[in-house]
N, C-alpha and C positions, 0 to 999 in steps of 0.2 A: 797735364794739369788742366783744371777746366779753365773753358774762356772767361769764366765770369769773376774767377778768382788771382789773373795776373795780376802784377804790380802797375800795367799800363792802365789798368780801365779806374784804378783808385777807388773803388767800389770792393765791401764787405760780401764775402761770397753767401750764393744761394742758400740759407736751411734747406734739410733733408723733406721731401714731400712737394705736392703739388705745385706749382709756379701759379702767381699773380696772372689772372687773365689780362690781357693789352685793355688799353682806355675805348670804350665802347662796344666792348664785345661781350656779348651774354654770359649769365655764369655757367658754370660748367657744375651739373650738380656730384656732388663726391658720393664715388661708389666704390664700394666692396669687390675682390678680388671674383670673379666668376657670377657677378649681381646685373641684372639686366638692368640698366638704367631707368626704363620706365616702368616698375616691376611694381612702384608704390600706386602708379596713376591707373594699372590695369589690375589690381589687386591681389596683386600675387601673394605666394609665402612669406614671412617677412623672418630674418634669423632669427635667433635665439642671442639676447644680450648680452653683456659680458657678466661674468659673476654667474653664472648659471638662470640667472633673471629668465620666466618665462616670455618671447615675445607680447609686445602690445597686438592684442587685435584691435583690429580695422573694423570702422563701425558699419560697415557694408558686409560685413560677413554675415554668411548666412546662421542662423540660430540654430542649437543641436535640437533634433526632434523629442518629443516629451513621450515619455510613456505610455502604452496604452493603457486605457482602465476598463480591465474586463467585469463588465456586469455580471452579477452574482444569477448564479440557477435559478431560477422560480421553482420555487415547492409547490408539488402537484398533490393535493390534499388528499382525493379518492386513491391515488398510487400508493401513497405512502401510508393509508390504512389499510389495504391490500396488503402489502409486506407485511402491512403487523398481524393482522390475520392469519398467513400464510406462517408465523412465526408459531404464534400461541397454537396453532391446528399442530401444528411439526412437535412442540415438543408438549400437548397433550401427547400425542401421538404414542410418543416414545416411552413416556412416564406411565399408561395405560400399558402397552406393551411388556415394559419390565416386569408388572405385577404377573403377569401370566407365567415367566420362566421357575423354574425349580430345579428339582435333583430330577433327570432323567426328560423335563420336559420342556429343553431350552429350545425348539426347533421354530416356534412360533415367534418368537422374541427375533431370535434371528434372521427369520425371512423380515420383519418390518427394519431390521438394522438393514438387510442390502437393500431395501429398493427405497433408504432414505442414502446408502452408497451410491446406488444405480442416480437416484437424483442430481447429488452433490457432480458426480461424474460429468453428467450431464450437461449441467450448468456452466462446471469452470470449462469444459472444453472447449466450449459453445463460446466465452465468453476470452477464454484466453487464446482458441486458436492456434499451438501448437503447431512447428510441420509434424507433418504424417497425424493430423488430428483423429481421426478414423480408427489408426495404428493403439495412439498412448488413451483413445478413448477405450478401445477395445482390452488393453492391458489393463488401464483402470477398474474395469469391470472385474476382470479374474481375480488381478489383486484381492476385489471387495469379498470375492466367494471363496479364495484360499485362507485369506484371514479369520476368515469367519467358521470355516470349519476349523481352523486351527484352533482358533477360539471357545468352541465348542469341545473337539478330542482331546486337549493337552491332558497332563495327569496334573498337573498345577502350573495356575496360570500364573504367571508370567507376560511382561512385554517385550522380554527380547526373544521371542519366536515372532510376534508382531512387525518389531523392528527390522529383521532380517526379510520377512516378505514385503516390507516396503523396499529395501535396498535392490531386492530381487527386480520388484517392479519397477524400479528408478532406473537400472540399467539395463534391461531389457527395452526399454521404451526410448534410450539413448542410442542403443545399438540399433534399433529400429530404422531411428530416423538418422542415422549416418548411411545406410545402406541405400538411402534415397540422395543423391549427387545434391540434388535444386534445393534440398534442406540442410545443407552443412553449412551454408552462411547463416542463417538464422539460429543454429543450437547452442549457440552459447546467452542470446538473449531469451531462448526459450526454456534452458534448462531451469530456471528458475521455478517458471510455470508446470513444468512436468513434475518436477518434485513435490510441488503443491498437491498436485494431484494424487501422487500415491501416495503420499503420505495424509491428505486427508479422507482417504478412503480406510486406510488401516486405523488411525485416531476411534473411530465408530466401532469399529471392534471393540475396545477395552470395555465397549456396557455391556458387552457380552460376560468378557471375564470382570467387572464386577457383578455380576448377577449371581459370580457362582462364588464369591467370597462371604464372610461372615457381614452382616449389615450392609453387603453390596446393594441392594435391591432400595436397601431405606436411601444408601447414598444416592443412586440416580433419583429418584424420586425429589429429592432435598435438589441437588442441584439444576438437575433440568428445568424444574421449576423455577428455581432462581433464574437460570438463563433464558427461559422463554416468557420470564414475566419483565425481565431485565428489555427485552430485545421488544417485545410487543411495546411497552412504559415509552422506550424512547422512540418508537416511530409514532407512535399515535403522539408524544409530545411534538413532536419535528413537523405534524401535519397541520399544526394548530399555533408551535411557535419554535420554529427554528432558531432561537436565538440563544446567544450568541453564535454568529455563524463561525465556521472554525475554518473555511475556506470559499471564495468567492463561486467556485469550483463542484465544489462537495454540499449538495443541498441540506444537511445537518446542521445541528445545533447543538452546544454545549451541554444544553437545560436536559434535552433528552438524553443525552449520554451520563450526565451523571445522575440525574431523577431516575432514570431504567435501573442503574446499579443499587440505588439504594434503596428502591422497593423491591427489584429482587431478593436484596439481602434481607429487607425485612419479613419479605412473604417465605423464605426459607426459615427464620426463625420462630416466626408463627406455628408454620407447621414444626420443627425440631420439638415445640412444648405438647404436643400431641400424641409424638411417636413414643415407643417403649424404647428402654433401655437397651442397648448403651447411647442412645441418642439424648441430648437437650439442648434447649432453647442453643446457647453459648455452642457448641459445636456443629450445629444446623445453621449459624450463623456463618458461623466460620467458612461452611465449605461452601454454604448458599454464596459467600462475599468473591471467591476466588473465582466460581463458575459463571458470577453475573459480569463480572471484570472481563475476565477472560470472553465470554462473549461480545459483549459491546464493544470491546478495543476490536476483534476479529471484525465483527460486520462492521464500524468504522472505517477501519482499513482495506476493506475488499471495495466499500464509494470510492478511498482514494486512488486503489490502483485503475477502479472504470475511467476516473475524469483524468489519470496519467496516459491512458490510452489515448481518450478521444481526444486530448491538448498533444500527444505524440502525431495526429495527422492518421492512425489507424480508422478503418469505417467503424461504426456501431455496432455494435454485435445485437444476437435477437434482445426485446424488454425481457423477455421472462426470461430467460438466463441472466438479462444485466443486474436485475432488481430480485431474482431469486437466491442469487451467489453468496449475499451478506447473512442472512440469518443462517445459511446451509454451513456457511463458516465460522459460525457463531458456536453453533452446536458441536460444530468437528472440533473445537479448540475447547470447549467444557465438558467435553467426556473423559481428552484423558484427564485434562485438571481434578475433573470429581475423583476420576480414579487414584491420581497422589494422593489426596488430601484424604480418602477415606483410609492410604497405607498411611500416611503421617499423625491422623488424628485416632485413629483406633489400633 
């Protein structure tokens, strides 16, 4: 029995918990099972309340740090009328070109589609760096010459002879770069980029085989147009007024992305009221709206994968690959487009 609670001392026993400190003796401050006594004076962690209650901070705590705010790009006015340039030149280029193929005399047409391949090649390799880049630049290459004769010999064209020598080149260029040890960490971040690659070398093919379909020849015409009036519209807006900007990151502007689409669309309608039959205004629209789409989203998206790189911590790759990549993938993504849209609309 405790001493405090016999019948001798006549005294009501202790409650459970601390004791009464003696007459003149400090207090004793109450602490938590495993809590340092002076935990609150040197500012330690402090628990968590009862109820799930987040702890009180302590007004000496340090403050969480704030965000950085990354200043926006400056847009380099002479650069970005250079691209547009470089854009309108590419697909005059191409649109010229087309006019000269026919029955038996596609050989010319074709040499300007590979060395706009051999470019595009070029560029992204340069600019996405691949392992074994040398290796998938080199394959890129053949790719550009096997599809293009295919494009040429078939008895009726078709893209799935196309499709299978991109697949060809896609794993060719994989086996490639496993057979190199120092590159088999990296292939699963690169395979992305490889397959860009052959596959936009094959894409350039199809103005081959529409050149050799019924109104193939009016379809590139109509669209490449659109796309390189699309693609020139919005950089020369971007040089003059980037706005609304679409990332802090990506020197572009809203205005020019969709002003390039819709003069696109319109400068292909203009011409559709021009052409003969089976073309008009209304379906010169149509395909003009898909190829100017289609390109603008492509060259928007090749800024965003550069400024993904150089915020990844990667070095800069050369300017003329950085700032050539966007319109060369503009084009590669509205050739096939024209090509659907002339099987869907005729």
């Amino acid at each position: 029995m405790h001493p405090a609670s016999s019948p001798e001392t006549g005294r009501d026993p202790w409650p459970d918990g601390p004791r009464p400190a003696p007459a003149g003796a400090a207090p004793v401050p109450r602490t938590g099972p495993g809590e340092d006594d002076d935990g609150d004076r040197r500012g330690g962690p402090r628990r968590a309340r009862r109820g799930g209650e987040p702890p009180r901070r302590s007004d000496d705590a340090p403050d969480e740090p704030e965000e950085e705010v990354v200043p926006p790009v400056p847009v380099r006015r002479p650069l970005a009328l250079a691209v547009a340039g470089f854009a309108a030149l590419l697909g005059l280029g191409l649109v010229l070109a087309a006019q000269t193929s026919g029955p038996g005399h596609r050989l010319p047409f074709a040499i300007v589609v590979l060395g706009v391949q051999v470019l595009f090649v070029l560029a992204w390799s340069t600019a996405l760096r691949p392992p074994a880049t040398l290796l998938v630049a080199g394959i890129g290459v053949g790719a550009a010459v096997v599809a293009d004769v295919v494009a040429v010999r078939m008895d009726e064209p078709g893209l799935l002879p196309l499709f299978g020598v991109a697949v060809a080149a896609l794993l060719l260029a994989v086996l490639g770069q496993l057979v190199r040890r120092v590159d088999r960490a990296r292939l699963t971040d690169s395979l992305r980029g490889t397959a860009l690659i052959a596959a936009g070398v094959v894409t350039f093919a199809t103005l081959i085989l529409l050149s050799r379909i019924p109104a193939g020849t009016q379809t590139i015409t109509v669209g490449l147009l659109a796309a390189g009036v699309a693609l020139t519209v919005a950089r020369v807006t971007d040089a003059f007024a980037a706005w609304p900007r679409l990332a802090p990151q990506v020197p572009r502007g809203a205005a020019g992305v969709v002003g390039g689409a819709m003069v696109g669309t319109l400068s292909s309608a203009l011409l559709g009221s021009y052409l003969v039959t089976p073309f008009t205004p209304t379906k010169a629209a149509l395909i003009g709206l898909v190829a100017a789409v289609a390109a603008v989203l492509a060259d928007l998206a090749a800024g965003y994968a550069e400024a993904g790189r150089l915020m990844a911590g990667e070095p800069p790759t050369l300017w003329e690959a950085r700032h050539l990549q966007g319109p060369l993938a503009g084009f590669a993504f509205a050739a096939p487009t024209a090509y659907l849209m002339c099987k869907l609309v005729f």
